[in-house]
Every structure is written in structure tokens, then in C-alpha cells.
C-alpha positions in Angstrom: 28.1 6.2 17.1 24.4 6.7 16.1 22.4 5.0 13.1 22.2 6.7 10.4 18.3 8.2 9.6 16.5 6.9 7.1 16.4 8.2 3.7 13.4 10.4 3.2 12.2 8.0 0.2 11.7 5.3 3.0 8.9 7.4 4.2 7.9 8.1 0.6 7.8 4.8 -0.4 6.4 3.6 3.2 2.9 6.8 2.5 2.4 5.7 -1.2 2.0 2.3 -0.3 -0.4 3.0 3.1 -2.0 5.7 0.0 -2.4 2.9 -2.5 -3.9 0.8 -0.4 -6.6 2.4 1.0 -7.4 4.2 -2.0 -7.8 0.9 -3.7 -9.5 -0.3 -0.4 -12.3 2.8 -0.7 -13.1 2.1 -4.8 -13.6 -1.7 -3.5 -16.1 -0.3 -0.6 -17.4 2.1 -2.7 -18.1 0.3 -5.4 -18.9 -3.5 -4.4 -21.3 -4.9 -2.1 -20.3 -7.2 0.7 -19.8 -10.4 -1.0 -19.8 -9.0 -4.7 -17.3 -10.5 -7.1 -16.7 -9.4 -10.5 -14.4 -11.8 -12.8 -11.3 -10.2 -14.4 -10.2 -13.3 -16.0 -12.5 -15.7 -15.9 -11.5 -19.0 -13.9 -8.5 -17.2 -12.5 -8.9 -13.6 -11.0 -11.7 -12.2 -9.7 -12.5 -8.5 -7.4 -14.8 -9.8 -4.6 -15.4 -7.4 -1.4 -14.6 -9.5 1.5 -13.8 -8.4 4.8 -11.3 -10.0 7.2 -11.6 -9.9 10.8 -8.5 -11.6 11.9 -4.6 -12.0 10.7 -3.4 -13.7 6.9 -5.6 -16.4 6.1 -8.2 -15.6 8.5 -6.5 -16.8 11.4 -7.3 -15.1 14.8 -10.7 -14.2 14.0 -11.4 -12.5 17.6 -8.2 -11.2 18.5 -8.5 -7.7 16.6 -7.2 -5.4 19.7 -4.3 -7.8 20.0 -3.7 -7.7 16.1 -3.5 -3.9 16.6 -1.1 -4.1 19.5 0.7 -6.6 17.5 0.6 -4.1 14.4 2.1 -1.0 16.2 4.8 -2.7 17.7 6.2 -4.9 14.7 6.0 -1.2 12.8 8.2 0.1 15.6 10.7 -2.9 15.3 10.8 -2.5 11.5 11.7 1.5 11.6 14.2 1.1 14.5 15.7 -1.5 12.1 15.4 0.5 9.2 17.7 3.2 10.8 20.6 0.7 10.8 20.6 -0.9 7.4 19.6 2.8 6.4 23.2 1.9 3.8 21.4 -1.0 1.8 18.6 0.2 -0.5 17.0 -3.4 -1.5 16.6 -3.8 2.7 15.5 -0.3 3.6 12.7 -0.6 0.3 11.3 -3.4 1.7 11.0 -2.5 5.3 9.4 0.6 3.9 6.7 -1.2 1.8 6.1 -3.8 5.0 5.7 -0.9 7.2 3.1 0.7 5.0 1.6 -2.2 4.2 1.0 -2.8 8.1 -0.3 0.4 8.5 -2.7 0.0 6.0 -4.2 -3.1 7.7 -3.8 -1.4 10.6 -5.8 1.7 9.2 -9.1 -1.1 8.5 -8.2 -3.0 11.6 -8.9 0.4 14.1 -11.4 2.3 11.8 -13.6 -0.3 9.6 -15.7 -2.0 12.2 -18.8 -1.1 13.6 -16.5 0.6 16.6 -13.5 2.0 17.3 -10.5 -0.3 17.4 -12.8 -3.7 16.2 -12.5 -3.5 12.2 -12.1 -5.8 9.7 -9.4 -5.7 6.8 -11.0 -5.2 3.8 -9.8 -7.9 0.8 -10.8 -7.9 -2.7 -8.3 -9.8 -4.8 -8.9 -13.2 -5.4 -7.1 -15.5 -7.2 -8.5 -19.0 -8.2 -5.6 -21.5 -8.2 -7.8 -24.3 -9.6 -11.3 -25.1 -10.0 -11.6 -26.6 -6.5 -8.6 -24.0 -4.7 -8.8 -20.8 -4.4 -6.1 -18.6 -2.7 -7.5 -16.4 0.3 -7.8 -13.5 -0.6 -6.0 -10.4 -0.4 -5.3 -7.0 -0.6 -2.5 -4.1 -1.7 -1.1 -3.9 1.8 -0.6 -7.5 1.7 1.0 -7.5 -1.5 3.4 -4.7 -0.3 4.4 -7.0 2.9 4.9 -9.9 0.8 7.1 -8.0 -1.7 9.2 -6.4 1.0 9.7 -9.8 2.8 11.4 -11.0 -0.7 13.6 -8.1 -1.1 14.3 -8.7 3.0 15.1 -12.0 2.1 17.3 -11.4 -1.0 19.3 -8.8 1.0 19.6 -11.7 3.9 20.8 -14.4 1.7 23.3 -12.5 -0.4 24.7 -11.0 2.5 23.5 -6.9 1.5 21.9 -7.4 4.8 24.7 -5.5 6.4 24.2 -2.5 4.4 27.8 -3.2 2.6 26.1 -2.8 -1.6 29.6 -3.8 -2.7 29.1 -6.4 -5.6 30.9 -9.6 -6.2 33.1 -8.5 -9.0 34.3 -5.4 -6.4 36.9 -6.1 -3.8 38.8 -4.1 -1.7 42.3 -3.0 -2.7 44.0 -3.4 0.2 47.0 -5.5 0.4 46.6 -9.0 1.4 43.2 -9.1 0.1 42.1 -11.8 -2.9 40.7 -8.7 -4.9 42.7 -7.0 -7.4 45.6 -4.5 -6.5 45.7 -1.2 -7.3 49.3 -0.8 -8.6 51.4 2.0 -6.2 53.7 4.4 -7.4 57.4 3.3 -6.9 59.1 5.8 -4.8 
């Protein structure tokens, strides 16, 4: 038996989010200096141009080419996936906006450096927790991960996971189970 394909929204959903992104990413580039930050709400969110050479957080500053390895395979894992659990919407929606929120990093990662293949992610939302914390900051491709990890998640720990959209208050009606019966015809 073969998966089933993917929905054609997947992709939809997987282009607008890779679109967003770097269309976001190029009014940011376009329009703020390296470094630049311009308060939206004061003491709390601010656009500032940064650039990210490395994973979340900043970590693995040097290891760009192995980011970008990392980055094609981990969208390869997440589409084969996506072809099995093609059934649950909430899991197939988020594996679409993680796989075009990778390939928007990936998109800065291989063609916003000085060469080919050693770019930096651009970042530009930043988000000041308190006066002495502020969040690292981010960008729409990480949003669209992050949000895709929690409907992941939510599929995983109410058991959609396995593509079965059924909710609690349906049950089967097959005999023997705790669900209601459907009442048979006497013969």
C-alpha cells in the first residue's frame, strides 16, 4: 500500500510561508541598516536588522555549510512524513509551515552572505522580555517552525498523530465497542 500524497494546500501553505518570509526579510534589508532598530511598542517590541550566522539562538556560529546540509535533509524527513499523516490536517499544516519556514532560512543561509552557500539569516523581530532580557531575535520563518512544532505537538498528545480526525464524542458502531450502537433492523 503506498502513502497517500499530500494535499496540494501543503505546498500552498508550505510557498506562502517561504513567500512571507522573505518578502518580510527584503522590506527589513531594504529598508534598515545593519544594526538599525525602530521601536513598535516602546519597552517591548522593536524591528532591528540583525543577521544570524549560525542556528536558533546564535548557536553554531561557523557551521553554515553543515546548517545547510542539515536544512535539506530535515526538509526531506518532514515531506516523506508528511505523505503519511497526509489524513490529519492539524499534522500535515504544521509540517507544511516547518518546511517553509526551513526553506526560508535556508534561502538566507545559501544566498545572503558575501558567497555562495556562507549567508547569514536575516532577523528583525525583537522582543524585550524585561528591561535587562531581551528574547533573541527572530524572524517569520521562525515563527512558522515554532507554530508548526505546536500543532505537531497537539496532534502527538491527543493522539491525531495517526491521521484518525475522529473526535472524542465519535465512536465506532461496531458491536462490542463502548461507543453507541446503531440500532439494526430486526429480520
Amino acid at each position: 500500500m503506498t502513502a497517500p500524497s499530500l494535499p496540494a494546500a501543503f505546498y500552498l501553505i508550505a510557498a506562502a510561508a517561504l513567500a512571507a518570509d522573505q518578502l518580510v526579510k527584503w522590506a527589513v534589508v531594504g529598508s534598515l541598516a545593519l544594526g538599525a532598530r525602530v521601536a513598535v511598542i516602546p519597552g517591548f517590541l522593536s524591528l532591528t536588522h540583525a543577521r544570524n550566522p549560525g542556528a536558533a539562538f546564535g548557536l553554531l556560529p561557523t557551521a553554515t555549510v553543515g546548517l545547510i546540509v542539515a536544512g535539506v535533509i530535515i526538509i526531506a524527513i518532514l515531506l516523506l512524513y508528511g505523505r503519511k499523516v497526509a489524513a490529519c490536517r492539524p499534522l500535515w499544516i504544521g509540517l507544511a509551515l516547518q518546511v517553509g519556514g526551513a526553506l526560508g532560512n535556508l534561502v538566507d543561509r545559501v544566498f545572503r552572505g558575501p558567497t555562495l552557500f556562507h549567508g547569514r539569516v536575516v532577523d528583525f523581530i525583537d522582543v524585550q522580555l524585561t528591561r535587562t532580557y531581551t528574547w533573541p531575535t527572530f524572524n517569520v520563518a521562525d515563527i512558522c517552525i515554532t507554530v508548526g512544532a505546536v500543532l505537531i505537538g497537539y496532534c502527538l498528545l491527543t493522539g491525531k498523530a495517526d491521521g484518525d480526525r475522529r473526535g472524542p464524542a465519535e465512536t465506532t458502531d461496531e458491536p462490542g465497542s463502548s461507543g453507541p450502537q446503531s440500532a439494526s433492523p430486526s429480520a
